[in-house]
N, C-alpha and C positions, 0 to 999 in steps of 0.2 A: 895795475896795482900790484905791490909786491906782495907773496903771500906769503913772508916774512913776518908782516907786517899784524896779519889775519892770528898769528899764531896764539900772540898773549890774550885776545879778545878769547878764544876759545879754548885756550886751555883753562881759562878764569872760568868760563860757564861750566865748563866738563868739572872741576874742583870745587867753584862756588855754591852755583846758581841752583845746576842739575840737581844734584843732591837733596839741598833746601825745598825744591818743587817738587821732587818724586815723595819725599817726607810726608809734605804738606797734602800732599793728593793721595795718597795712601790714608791719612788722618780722616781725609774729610770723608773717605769713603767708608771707612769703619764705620764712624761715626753715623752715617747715613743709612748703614743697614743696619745697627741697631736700632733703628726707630725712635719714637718719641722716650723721654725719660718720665720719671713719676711727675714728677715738679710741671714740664713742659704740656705734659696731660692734663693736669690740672688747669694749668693756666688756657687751655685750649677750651676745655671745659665751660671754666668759666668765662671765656669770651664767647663766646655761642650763649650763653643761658643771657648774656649782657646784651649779645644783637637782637637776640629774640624779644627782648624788653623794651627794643629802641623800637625796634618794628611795629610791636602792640601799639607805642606812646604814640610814633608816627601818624596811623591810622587812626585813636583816637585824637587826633587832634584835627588832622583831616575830616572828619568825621563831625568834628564840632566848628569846623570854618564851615565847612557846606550848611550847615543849617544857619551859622549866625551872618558869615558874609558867602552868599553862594559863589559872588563876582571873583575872588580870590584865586583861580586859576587862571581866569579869563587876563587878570590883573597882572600875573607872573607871565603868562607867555608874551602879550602885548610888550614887558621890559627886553626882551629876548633880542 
């Protein structure tokens, strides 16, 4: 191959690419050792108080198959 040929491909990356990717990755890393923002803490927040709600309902629901239909696990692995 001639490496003639090689040169425009990589003078394009060395002017284009490189540039736009060290930026970019420089960006992300700020941003990732600043940690969570107020807003994203929140929203963090609140998705933990929302799993913990789902887990409760889970359980009582569970909780109310075993006594009304006990069969109901037996039911679900047998589909498996």
């Amino acid at each position: 191959m001639d490496p003639e040929v090689l040169i425009v491909p990589i003078v394009l990356f060395l002017v284009v690419v490189a540039p736009i990717w060290l930026v970019l990755h420089y960006k992300s890393k700020r941003q990732v050792s600043q940690g969570l923002s107020e807003d994203e803490f929140k929203q963090l927040n609140e998705l933990i108080t929302r799993a913990d709600k789902m887990g409760q309902r889970i359980e009582t629901l569970e909780a109310i198959l075993d006594t009304e239909a006990p069969e109901w696990r037996a039911k679900d692995d047998s589909s498996k």
